[in-house]
C-alpha positions in Angstrom: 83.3 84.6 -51.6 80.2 84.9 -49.4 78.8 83.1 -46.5 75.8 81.1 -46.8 72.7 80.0 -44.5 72.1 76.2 -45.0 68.9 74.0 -43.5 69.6 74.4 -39.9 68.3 77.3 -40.3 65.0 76.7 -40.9 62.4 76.9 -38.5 64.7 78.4 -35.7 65.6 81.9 -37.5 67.7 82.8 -34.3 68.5 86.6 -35.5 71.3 86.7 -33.6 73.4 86.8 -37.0 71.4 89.6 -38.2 72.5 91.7 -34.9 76.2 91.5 -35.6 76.3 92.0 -39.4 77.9 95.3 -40.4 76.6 95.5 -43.9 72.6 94.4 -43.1 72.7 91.3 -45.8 70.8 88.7 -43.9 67.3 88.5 -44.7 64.6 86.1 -44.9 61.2 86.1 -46.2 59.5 87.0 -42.9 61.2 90.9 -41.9 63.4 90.2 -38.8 61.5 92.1 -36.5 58.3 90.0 -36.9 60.1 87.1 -36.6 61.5 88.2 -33.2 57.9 89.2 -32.4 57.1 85.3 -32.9 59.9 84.6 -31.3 59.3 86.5 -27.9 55.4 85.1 -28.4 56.5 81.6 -28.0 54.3 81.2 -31.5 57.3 79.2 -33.5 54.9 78.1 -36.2 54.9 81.3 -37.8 58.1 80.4 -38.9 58.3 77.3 -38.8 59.4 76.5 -42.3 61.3 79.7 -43.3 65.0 80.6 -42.8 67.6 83.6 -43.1 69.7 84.2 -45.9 72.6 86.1 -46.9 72.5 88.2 -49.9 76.2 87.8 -51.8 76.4 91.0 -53.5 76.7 92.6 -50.2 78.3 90.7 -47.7 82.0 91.5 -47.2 83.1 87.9 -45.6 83.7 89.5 -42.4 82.4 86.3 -40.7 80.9 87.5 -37.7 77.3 85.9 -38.4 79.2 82.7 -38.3 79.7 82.1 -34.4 76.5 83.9 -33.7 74.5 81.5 -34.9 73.2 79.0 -31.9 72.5 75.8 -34.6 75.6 76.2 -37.1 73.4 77.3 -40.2 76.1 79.9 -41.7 79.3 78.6 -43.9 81.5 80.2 -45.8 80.8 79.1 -49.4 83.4 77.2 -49.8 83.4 75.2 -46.5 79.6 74.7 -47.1 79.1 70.7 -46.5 78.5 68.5 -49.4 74.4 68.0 -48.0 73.8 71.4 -48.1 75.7 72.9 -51.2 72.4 73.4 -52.7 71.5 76.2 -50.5 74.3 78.1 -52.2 72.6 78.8 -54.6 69.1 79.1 -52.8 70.7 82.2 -50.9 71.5 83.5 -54.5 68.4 83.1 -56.2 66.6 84.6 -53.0 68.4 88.1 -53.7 67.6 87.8 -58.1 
């Protein structure tokens, strides 16, 4: 069972999750390092409606993104909250 990156997520893209992940599954549609080029830019409209995602096939539930992340955006998929179950799937279908 893998972890998941739900709505908080969006528009803050803190990559601090993406630091501590040993098996490099968390991606988003912007590459990491140009969003930490926004980031240190102070230009938060560039990804303003974008988030991270974790990529199932590869991550080994180690949970270390989990506590990284600054607004608690990453669940385990089975603790995901009821509002955001949807993005289950979303962080599937973003790896197909």
């Amino acid at each position: 069972m893998a972890f998941i990156i739900a709505e908080p997520c969006i528009g803050t893209c803190d990559t601090s999750c993406v630091e501590v992940c040993p098996v490099d599954c968390i991606h988003g549609t912007m590459p990491v390092d140009e969003i930490k080029e926004h980031q240190a830019a102070g230009n938060k409209e560039a990804f303003a409606s974008i988030q991270l995602f974790i990529d199932p096939d590869i991550c080994i539930d180690c949970g270390a993104c989990e506590p990284e992340c600054p607004v608690e955006a990453i669940f385990e998929e089975d603790d995901t909250p009821a509002e955001w179950e949807s993005y289950i799937q979303l962080n599937a279908d973003f790896f197909e």
